[in-house]
C-alpha positions in Angstrom: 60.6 -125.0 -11.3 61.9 -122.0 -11.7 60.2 -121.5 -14.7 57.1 -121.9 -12.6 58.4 -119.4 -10.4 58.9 -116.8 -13.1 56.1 -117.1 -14.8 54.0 -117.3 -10.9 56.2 -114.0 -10.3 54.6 -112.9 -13.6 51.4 -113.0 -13.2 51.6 -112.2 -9.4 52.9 -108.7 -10.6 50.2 -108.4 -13.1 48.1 -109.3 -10.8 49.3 -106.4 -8.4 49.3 -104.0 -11.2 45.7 -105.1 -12.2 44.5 -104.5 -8.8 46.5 -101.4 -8.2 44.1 -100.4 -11.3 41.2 -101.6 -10.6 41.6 -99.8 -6.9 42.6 -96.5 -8.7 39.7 -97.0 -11.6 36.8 -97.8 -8.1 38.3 -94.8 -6.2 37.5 -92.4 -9.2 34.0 -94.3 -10.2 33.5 -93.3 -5.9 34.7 -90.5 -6.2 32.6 -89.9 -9.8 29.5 -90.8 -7.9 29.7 -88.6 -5.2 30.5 -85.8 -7.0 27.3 -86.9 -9.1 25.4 -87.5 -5.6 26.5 -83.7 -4.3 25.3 -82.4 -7.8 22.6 -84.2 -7.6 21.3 -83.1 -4.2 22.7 -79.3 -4.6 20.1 -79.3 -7.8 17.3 -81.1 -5.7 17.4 -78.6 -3.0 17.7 -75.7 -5.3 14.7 -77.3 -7.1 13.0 -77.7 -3.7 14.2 -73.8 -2.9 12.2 -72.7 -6.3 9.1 -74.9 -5.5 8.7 -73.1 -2.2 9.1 -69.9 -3.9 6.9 -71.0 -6.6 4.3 -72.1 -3.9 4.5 -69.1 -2.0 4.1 -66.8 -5.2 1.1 -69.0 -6.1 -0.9 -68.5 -2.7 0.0 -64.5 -2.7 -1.3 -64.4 -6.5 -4.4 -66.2 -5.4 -4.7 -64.3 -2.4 -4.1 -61.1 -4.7 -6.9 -62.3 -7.1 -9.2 -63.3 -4.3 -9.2 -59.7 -2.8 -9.6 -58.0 -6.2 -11.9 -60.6 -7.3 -13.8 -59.3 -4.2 -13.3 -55.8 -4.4 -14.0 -55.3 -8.1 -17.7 -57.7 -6.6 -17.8 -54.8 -4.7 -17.1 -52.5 -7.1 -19.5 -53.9 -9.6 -22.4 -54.0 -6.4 -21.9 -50.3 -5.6 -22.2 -49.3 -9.6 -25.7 -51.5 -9.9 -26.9 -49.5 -6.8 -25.6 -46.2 -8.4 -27.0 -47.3 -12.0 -30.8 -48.5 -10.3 -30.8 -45.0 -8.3 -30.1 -43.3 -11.8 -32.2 -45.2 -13.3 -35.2 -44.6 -10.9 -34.1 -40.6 -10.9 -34.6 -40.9 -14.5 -37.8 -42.0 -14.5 -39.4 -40.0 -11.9 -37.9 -37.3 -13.9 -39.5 -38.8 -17.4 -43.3 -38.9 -14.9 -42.6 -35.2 -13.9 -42.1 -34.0 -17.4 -44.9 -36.0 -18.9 -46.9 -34.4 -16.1 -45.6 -30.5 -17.1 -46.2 -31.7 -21.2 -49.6 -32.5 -19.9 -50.2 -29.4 -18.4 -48.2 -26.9 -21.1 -50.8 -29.0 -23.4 -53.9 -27.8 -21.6 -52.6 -24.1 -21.2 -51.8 -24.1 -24.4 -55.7 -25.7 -25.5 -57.2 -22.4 -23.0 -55.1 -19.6 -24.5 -55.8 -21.0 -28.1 -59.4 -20.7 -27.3 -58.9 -17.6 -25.2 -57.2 -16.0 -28.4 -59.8 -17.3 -30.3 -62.9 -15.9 -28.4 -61.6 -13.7 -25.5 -58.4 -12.0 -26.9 -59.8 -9.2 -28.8 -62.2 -8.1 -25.7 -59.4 -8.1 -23.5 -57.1 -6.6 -26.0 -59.7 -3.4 -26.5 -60.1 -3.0 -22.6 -56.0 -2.9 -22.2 -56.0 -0.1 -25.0 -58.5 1.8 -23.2 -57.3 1.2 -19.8 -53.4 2.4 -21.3 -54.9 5.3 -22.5 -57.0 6.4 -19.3 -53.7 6.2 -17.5 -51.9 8.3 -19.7 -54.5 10.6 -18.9 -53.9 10.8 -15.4 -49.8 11.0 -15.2 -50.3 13.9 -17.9 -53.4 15.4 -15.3 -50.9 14.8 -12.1 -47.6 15.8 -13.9 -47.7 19.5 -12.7 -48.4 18.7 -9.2 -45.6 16.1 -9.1 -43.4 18.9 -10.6 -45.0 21.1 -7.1 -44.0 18.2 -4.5 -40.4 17.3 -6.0 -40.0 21.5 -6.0 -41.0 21.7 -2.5 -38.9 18.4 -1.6 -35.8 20.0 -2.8 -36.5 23.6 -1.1 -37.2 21.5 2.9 -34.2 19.5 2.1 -31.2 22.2 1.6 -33.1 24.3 4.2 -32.7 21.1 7.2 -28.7 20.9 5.1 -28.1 24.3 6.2 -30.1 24.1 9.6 -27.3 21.4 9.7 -24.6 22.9 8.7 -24.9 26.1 10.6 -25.1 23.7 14.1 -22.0 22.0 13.0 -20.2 25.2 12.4 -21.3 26.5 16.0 -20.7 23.5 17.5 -16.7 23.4 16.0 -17.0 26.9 17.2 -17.6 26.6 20.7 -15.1 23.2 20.8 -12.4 25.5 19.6 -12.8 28.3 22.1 -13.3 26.0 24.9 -10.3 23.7 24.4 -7.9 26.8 23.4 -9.0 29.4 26.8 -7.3 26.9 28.8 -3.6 26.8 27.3 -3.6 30.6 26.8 -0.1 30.6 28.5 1.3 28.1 26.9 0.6 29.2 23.7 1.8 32.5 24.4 5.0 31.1 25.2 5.5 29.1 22.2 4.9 32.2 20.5 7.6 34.2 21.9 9.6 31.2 20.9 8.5 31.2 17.2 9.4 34.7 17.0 12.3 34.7 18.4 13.3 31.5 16.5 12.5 33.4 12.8 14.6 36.5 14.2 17.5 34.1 14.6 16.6 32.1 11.1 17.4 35.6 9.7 20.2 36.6 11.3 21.7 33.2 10.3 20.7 33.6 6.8 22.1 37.0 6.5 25.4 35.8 8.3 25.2 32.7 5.7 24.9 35.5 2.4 27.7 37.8 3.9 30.1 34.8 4.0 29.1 33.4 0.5 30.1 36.8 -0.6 33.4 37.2 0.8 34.6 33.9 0.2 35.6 35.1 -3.5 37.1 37.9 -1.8 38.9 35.9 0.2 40.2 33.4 -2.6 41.4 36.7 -5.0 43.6 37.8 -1.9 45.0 34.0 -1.4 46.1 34.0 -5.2 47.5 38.0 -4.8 49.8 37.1 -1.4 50.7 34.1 -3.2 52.7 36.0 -5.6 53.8 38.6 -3.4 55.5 36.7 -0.4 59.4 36.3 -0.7 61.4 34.7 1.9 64.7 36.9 2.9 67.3 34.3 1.5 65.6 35.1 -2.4 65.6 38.9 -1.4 69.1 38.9 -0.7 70.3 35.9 -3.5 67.6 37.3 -6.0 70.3 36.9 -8.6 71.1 33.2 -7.9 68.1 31.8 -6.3 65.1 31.6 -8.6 61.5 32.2 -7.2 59.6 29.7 -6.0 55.6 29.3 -5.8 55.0 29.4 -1.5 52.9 26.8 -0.1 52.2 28.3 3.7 49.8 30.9 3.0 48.1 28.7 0.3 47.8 26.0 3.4 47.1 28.8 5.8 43.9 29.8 3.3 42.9 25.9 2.8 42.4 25.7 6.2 40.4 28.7 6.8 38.0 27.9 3.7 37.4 24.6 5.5 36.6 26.1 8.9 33.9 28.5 7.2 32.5 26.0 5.3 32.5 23.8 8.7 30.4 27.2 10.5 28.0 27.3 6.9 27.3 23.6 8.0 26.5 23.9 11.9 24.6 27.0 10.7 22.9 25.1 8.4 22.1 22.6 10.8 20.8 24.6 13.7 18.5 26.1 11.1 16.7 22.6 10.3 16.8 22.2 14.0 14.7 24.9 14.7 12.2 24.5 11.6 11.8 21.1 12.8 10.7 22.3 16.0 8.6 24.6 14.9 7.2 22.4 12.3 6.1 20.1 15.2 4.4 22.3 17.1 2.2 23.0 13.9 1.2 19.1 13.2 0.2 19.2 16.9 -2.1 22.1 16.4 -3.4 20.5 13.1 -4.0 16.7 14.5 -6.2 18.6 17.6 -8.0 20.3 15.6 -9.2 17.3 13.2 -9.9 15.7 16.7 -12.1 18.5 17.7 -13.8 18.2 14.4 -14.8 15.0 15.7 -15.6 15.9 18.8 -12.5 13.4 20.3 -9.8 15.7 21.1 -8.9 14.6 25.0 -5.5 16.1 25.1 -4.2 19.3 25.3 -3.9 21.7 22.2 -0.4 22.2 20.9 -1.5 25.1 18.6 0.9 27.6 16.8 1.7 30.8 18.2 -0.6 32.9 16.2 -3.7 31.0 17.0 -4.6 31.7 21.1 -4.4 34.2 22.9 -1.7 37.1 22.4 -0.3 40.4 20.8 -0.2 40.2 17.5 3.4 41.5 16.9 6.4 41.7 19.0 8.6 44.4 19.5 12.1 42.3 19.9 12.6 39.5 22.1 10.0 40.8 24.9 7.2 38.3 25.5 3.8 38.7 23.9 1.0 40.8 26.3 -1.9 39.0 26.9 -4.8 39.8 25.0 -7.7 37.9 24.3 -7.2 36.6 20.6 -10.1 33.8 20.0 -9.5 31.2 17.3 -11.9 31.2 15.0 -13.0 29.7 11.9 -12.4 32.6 9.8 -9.1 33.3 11.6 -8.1 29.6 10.5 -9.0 30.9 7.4 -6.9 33.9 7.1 -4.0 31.9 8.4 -3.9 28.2 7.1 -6.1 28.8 3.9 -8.9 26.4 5.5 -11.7 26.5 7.2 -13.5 24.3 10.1 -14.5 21.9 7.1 -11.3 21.1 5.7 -9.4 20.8 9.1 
């Protein structure tokens, strides 16, 4: 019995153990297939991903080949057109030409029977005909010499018929525009004046100090020397002398204020030319106006050119006597006449 028991007890544990591996041998083969089945399905749908890509690249390339199959129809439809019109071009062209061969051919069938039977004719009657017109330019050359003689003589007669007018008309423009500023322009020749008298004063003042500024230096160097202060009188023998700075400073300073007046003088001179120059290229501009007969403001002329004395005697105003401006007074003054103003 109990030797029946043992050997029950024996093959009850292999039993166990046999089904503890049998359950651990089905759980992997589960587990195996469902790790197959996942696989399996992940590849299917990545499969089924493709195919719908696939399918969709298939309809756009068809679409794509559809619309250039059509287009390049069209293509091909537009080029026969072209090719046909071309084609019929060309040969209405190839009629016309035949047509102009057929009439170059008969021209040329008349002229080589006119050169056979006409041409010499013809040819003699040009000769003569040539020579008869030779003839009459060599009959009619003296009087055409006569009418292009007489041609030139009326024309620079009417020339200066028209020049004369335009020289009395500038005339006339120019007395009448400058009799009504005869004060003014006698006043801005008093001013002139006066402004030259004091442009020469300042120059002569400018020379006078050029010429003692050497002066003035030689004397700086000479009291440099010469100065001693009392101490170096009375300690000659123990002080020694020294070079003095004062009056050196003193003369630095007054070549600075000089050179200061040469500048404002200087200045005050270009103030005046300026204003005189002015007055000048307003006298100039109305008169290329009144050349062209446009001049609608007042004359600024120069003080020579209205009405006036003709020198002053100091500062005193100019007297008024009639002084016209005229072309030959431009002339005399600015080199120039009415033509060149």
């Amino acid at each position: 019995m109990q030797t029946m028991l043992g050997n029950r007890r024996t093959a009850h544990q292999e039993l166990c153990n046999h089904e503890d591996f049998l359950t651990k041998l089905c759980g992997e083969l589960i587990k195996t297939i469902r790790d197959t089945e996942d696989s399996s399905a992940l590849k299917v749908r990545l499969m089924l991903q493709q195919q719908d890509v696939f399918t969709t690249i298939a309809d756009i390339l068809e679409y794509s080949n559809k619309k250039k199959l059509h287009q390049m129809q069209c293509e091909l439809q537009e080029w026969e057109e072209k090719e046909e019109s071309k084609i019929h071009n060309l040969e209405q062209q190839v009629e016309q030409l035949d047509a102009k061969i057929e009439k170059v051919h008969k021209k040329v069938s008349f002229v080589s029977t006119y050169k056979d039977r006409e041409y010499a004719i013809k040819s003699v009657q040009v000769a003569n005909l040539v020579r008869q017109l030779q003839q009459v330019k060599d009959s009619q050359q003296d009087e055409l010499d006569d009418l292009s003689e007489m041609c030139r003589m009326v024309l620079a007669s009417m020339s200066n018929q028209i020049q004369n007018k335009k020289k009395n008309l500038l005339r006339s423009l120019v007395v009448k525009i400058q009799h009504a500023h005869q004060e003014a322009l006698l006043q801005k020749t008093w001013n002139s004046r006066v402004i030259l008298k004091y442009m020469d004063k300042f120059r002569e003042l400018i020379d006078h100090f050029e010429e003692e500024i050497p002066i003035l230096r030689a004397e700086m160097e000479q009291l440099q020397f010469q100065i001693w202060e009392p101490r170096e009188i009375v300690f000659a023998d123990i002080l020694l002398r020294r070079s003095k700075y004062v009056i050196l400073v003193f003369y630095v300073y007054l070549l600075l204020f000089l050179s200061l007046s040469f500048l404002l003088l200087y200045l005050l001179f270009f103030i005046l030319l300026l204003f005189s120059l002015k007055s000048t290229v307003k006298f100039m501009m109305c008169l290329w106006s009144a050349r062209h007969c446009e001049c609608k403001q007042p004359l600024a002329l120069p003080p020579w050119s209205q009405g006036g004395a003709q020198t002053l005697i100091g500062n005193e105003p100019p007297t008024n006597v009639p002084l016209q401006l005229t072309p030959e007074l431009l002339k005399q003054r600015y080199g120039c006449g009415p033509g060149r103003a």
